[in-house]
C-alpha positions as CSV (number, residue, x, y, z in Angstrom):
1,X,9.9,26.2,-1.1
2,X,10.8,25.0,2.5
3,X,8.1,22.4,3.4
4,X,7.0,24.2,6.5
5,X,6.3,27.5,4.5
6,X,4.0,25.4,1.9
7,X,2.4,23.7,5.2
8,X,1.6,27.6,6.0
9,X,0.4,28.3,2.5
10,X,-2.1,25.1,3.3
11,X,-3.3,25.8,6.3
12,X,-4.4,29.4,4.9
13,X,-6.0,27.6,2.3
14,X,-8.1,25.3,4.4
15,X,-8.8,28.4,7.0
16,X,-10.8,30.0,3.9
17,X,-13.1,27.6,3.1
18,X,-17.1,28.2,3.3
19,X,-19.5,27.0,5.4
20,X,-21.1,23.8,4.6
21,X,-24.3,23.4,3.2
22,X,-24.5,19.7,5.3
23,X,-22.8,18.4,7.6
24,X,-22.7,14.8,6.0
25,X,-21.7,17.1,2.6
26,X,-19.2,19.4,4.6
27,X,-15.7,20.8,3.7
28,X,-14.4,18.3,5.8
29,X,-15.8,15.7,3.4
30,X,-13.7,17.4,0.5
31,X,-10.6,17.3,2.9
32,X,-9.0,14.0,1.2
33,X,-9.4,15.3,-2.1
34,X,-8.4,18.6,-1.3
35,X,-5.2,18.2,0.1
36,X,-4.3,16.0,-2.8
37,X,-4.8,18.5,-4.7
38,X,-3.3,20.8,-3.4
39,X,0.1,18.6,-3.2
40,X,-0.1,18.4,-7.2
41,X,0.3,22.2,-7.3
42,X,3.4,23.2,-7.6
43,X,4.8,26.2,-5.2
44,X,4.4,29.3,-7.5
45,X,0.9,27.5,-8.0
46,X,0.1,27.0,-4.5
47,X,0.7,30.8,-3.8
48,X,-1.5,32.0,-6.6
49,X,-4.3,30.1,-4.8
50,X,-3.9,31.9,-1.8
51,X,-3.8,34.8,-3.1
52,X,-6.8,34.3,-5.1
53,X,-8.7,33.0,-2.1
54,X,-7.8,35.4,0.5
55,X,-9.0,38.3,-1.4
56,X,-11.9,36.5,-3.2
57,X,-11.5,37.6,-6.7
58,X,-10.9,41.2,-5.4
59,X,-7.3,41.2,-7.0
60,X,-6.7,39.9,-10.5
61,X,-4.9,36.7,-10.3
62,X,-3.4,34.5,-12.8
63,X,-4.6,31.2,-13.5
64,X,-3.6,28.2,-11.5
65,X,-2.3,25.1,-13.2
66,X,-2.9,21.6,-12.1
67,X,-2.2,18.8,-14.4
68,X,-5.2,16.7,-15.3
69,X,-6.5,13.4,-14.3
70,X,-7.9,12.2,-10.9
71,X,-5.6,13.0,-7.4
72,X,-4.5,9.7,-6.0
73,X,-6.5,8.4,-2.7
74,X,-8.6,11.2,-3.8
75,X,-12.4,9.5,-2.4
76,X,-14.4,12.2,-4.6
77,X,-13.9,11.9,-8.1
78,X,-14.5,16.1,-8.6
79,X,-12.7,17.7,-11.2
80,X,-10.3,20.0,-9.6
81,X,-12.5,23.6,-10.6
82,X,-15.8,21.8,-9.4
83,X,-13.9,21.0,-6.3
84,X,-12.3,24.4,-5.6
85,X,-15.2,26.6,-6.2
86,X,-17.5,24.2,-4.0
87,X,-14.7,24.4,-1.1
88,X,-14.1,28.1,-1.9
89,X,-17.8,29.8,-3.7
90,X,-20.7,27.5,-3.4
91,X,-21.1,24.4,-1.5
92,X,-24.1,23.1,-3.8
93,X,-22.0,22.9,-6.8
94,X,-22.5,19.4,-8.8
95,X,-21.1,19.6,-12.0
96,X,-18.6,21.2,-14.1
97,X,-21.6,22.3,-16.7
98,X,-23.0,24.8,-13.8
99,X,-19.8,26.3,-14.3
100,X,-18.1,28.8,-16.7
101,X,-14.6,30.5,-17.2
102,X,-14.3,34.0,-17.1
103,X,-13.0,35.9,-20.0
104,X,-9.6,36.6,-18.6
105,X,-8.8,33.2,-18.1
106,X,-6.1,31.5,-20.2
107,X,-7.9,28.0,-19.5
108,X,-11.1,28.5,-20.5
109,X,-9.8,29.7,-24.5
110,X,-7.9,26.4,-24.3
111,X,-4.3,27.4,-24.5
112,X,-1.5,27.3,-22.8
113,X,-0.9,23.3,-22.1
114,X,-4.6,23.0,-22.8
115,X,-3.9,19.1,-23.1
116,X,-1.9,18.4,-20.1
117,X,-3.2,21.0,-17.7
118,X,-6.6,23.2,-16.6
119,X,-7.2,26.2,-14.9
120,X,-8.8,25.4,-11.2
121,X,-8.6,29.2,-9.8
122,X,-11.9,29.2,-8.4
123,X,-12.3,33.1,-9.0
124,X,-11.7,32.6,-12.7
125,X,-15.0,30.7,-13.1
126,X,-18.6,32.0,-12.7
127,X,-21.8,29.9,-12.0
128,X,-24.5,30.0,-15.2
129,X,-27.6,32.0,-14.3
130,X,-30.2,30.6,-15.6
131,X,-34.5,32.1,-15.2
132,X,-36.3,31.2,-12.2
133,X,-39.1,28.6,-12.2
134,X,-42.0,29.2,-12.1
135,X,-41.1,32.7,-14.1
136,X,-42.0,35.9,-11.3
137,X,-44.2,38.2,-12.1
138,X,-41.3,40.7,-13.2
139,X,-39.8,39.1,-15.6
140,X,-42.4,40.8,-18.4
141,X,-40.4,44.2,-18.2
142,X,-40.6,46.8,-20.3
143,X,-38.0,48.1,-21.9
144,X,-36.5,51.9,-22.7
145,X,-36.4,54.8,-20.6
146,X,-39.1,56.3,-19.6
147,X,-38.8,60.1,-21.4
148,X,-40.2,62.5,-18.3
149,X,-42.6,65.3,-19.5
150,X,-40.9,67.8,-17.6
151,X,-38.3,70.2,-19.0
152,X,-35.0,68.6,-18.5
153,X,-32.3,70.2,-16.1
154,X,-29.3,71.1,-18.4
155,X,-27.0,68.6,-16.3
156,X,-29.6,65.7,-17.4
157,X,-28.9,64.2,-20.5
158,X,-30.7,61.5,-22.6
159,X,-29.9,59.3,-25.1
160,X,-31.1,60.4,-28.8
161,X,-32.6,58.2,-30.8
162,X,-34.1,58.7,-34.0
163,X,-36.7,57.3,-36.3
164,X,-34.4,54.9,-39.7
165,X,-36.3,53.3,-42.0
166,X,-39.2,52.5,-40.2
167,X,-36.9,51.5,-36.8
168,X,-36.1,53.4,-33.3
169,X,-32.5,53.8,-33.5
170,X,-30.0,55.4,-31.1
171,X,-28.2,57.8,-33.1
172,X,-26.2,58.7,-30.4
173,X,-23.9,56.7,-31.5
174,X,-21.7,57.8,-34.2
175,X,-21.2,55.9,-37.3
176,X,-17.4,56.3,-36.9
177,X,-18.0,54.4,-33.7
178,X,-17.4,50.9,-35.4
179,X,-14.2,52.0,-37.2
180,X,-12.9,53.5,-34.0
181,X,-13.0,49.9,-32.6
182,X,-15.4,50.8,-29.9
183,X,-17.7,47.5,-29.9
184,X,-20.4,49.2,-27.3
185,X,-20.4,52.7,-25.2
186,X,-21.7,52.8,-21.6
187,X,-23.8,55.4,-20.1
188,X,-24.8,55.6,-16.5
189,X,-28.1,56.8,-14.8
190,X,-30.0,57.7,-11.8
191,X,-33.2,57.3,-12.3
192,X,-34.3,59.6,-15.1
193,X,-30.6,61.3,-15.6
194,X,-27.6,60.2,-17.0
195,X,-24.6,61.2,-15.2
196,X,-21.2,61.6,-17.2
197,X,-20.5,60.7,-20.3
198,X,-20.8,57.9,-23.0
199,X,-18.0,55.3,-22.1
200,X,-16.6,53.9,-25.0
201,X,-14.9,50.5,-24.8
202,X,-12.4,49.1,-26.9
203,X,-10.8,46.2,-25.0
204,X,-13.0,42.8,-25.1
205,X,-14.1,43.2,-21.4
206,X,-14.4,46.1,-19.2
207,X,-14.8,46.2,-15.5
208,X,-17.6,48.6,-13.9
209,X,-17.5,49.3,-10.8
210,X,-17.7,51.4,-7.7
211,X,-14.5,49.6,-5.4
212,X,-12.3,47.7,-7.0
213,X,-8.7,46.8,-5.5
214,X,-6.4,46.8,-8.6
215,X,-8.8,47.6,-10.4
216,X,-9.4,49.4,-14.1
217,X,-12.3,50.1,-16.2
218,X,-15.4,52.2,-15.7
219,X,-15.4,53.7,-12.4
220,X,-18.7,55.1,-11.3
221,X,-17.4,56.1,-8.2
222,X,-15.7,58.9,-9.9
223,X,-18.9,60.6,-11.3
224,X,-19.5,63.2,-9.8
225,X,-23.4,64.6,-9.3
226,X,-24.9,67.5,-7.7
227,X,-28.0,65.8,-5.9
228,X,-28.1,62.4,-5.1
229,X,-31.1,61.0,-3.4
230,X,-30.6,58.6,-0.4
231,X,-31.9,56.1,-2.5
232,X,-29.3,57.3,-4.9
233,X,-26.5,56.9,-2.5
234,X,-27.6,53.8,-0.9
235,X,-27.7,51.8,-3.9
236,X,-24.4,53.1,-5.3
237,X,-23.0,51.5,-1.8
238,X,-24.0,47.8,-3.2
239,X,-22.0,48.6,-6.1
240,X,-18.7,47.8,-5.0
241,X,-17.1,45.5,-7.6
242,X,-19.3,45.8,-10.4
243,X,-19.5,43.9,-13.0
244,X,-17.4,42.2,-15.7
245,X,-19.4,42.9,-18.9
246,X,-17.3,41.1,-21.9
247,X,-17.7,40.2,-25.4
248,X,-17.0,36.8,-26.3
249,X,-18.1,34.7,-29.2
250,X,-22.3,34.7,-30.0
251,X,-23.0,37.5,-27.5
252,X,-22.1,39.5,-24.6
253,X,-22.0,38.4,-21.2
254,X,-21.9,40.3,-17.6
255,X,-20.6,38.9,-14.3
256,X,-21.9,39.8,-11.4
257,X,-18.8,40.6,-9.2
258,X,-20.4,42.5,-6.3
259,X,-22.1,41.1,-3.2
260,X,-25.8,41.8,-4.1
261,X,-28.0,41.1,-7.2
262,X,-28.2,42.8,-10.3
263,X,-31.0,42.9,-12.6
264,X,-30.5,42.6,-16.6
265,X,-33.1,43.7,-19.6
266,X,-32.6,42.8,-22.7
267,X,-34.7,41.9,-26.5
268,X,-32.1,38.7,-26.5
269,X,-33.1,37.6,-23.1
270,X,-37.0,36.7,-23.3
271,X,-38.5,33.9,-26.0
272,X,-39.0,34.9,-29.4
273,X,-42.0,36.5,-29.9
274,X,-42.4,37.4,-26.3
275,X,-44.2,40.9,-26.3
276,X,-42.3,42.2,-23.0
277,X,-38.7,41.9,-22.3
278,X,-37.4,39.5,-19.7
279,X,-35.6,40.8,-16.8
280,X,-33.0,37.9,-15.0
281,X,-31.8,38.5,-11.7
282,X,-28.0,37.7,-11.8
283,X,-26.7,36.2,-8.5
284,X,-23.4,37.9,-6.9
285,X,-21.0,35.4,-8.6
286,X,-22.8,34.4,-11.7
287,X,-23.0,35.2,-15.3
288,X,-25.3,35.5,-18.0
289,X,-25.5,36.0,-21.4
290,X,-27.2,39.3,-21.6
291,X,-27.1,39.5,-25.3
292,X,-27.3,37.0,-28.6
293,X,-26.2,38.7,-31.8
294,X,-27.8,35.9,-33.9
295,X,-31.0,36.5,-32.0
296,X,-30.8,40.1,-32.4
297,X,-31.0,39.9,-36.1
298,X,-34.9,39.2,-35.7
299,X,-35.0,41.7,-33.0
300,X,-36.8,45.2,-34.2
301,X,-36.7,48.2,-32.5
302,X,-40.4,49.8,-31.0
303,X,-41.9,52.3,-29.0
304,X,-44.2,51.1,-25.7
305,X,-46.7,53.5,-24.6
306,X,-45.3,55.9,-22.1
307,X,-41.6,55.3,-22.1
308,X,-39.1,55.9,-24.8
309,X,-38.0,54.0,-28.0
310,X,-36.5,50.9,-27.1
311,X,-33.1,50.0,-29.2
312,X,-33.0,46.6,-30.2
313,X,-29.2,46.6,-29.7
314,X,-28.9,47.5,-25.9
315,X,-28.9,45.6,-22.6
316,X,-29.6,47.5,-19.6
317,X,-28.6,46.1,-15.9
318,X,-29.7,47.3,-12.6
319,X,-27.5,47.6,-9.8
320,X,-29.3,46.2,-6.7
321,X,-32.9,46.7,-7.7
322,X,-35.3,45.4,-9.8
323,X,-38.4,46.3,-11.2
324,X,-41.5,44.9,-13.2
325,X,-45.2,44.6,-12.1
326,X,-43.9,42.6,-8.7
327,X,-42.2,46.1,-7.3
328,X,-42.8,49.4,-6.6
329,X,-40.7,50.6,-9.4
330,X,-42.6,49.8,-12.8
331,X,-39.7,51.0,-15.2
332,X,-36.1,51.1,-15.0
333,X,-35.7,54.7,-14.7
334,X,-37.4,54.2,-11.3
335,X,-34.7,52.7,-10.1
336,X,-31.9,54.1,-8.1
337,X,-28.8,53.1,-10.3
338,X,-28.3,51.3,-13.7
339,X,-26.5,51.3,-16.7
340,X,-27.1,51.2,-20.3
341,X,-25.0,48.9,-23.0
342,X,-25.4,50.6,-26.3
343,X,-24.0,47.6,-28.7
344,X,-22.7,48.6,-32.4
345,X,-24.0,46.3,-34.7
346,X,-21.6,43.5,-36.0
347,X,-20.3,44.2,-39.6
């Protein structure tokens, strides 16, 4: 590459970094080791950043290689992720244990040159959400839909669920759903109705989303509705990206991709014993792990006064709003948009 068109590349690069969170704790305090950096990466490299950056995470981008060990005349000894995702996502970043590699990328399964080289794409790396201290006041959350007591319209549809061995299932489900190689099926509602059908997914991750540049997966932005409240269509406007819901050793875990909070339920998520689920508030940019198949094994399924039978192998995730005794909406079927993550059991 001629030097003055990887000059341009840099410049682009250093145009797209955040604000500072101090000025004594600035970009321009990374500058040394960034540019060092950056003059490790080779040119096919360098333009992967940029693309990455420039559309932040918008476009699916490949991994970019730096080989490992400190950048000389470097006066910050970050490792090179910590250093791009606090130049590029969030200032406040300390440590590389805040951070965690998306499921897409190759550096985070530790292949490809694992030894000699890492992954420092700053959009392939999520920050770890973790329950706010003191706990709020919503974080005891029921859990199921509520079932209304009116007649339903025949475009509403719920989930079934039926009463096995002494357990609320959902026997919407199928049993030829786990030797179809579905691992979970998504359905989508407003409020108290479910609009279009179960989703079934077979790949290990699946985008959901409303915009999404390049994107494939579940689009809700294709389901179509005959009435949609204004609450309704506001909240489907802070969809936009989604989230990445994937299943990866131990669990399942959702990244928040879009640019305003999502809210997650699940039996996995609260302490054992704990008579109410939790719900966690997932920053835009962070992950979670909604759901612990160990922890689910001790998990049964019950019925809460007034709302439905709550499946003890489901996650459900609210898209903008929350609810709990702390807001106006006291279930999830108050709120305006969510989804539900039917899991199939592990074999």
């Amino acid at each position: 590459m001629f030097r003055s068109r990887r000059a341009g590349l840099v410049r682009r690069l250093w145009r797209q970094r955040c604000a500072a969170a101090s000025p004594e704790d600035g970009p321009g305090a990374l500058k040394p080791a960034a540019h060092a950096l950056f003059k490790k990466l080779k040119d096919e490299e360098l333009e992967l950043l940029v693309q990455a950056v420039e559309s932040r995470g918008a476009w699916d981008s490949g991994c970019v290689w730096v080989p490992r060990g400190e950048p000389r005349g470097a006066k910050q000894a970050l490792p090179p992720q910590v250093l791009l995702c606090r130049l590029y996502r969030w200032p406040d970043l300390r440590q590389p244990h805040e951070l965690k590699p998306l499921c897409y990328c190759a550096g985070g399964r530790g292949s490809c040159g694992d030894a000699a080289a890492l992954c420092c794409n700053p959009h392939h790396f999520s920050r770890l959400a973790v329950p706010e201290t003191p706990p709020p006041p919503y974080s005891k959350a029921s859990c199921g839909p509520s079932w209304p007591d009116e007649p339903q319209h025949p475009s509403t549809q719920l989930l079934e669920f039926g009463y096995v061995g002494g357990d609320w299932r959902d026997t919407s489900l199928s049993q030829s759903t786990v030797k179809d190689g579905y691992w979970c099926k998504l359905a989508y509602w407003e409020h108290r109705t479910r609009v279009g059908r179960l989703y079934a997914v077979h790949e290990a991750s699946v985008n959901i989303f409303c915009e999404l540049p390049r994107g494939s997966g579940f689009c809700l932005g294709q389901l179509p509705a005959a009435h949609r409240s204004r609450a309704v269509r506001r909240a489907r406007g802070k969809i936009g990206r989604g989230l990445l819901l994937s299943r990866e050793p131990g669990g399942v875990w959702a990244y928040n991709r879009s640019e305003h909070p999502i809210f997650v339920s699940s039996p996995t998520l609260g302490p054992p014993g704990a008579r109410g689920l939790t719900v966690l508030k997932v920053l835009p940019g962070y992950s979670a792990k909604v759901f612990d198949y160990e922890r689910a094994g001790g998990v049964g399924g019950r019925r809460l006064p007034g709302e439905g039978p709550c499946d003890p192998h489901s996650v459900r995730i609210s898209f903008a709003k929350g609810w709990g005794p702390c807001y106006s909406r006291q279930f999830i079927t108050s709120c305006p948009c969510w989804l539900e993550v039917l899991l199939n059991r592990p074999c």
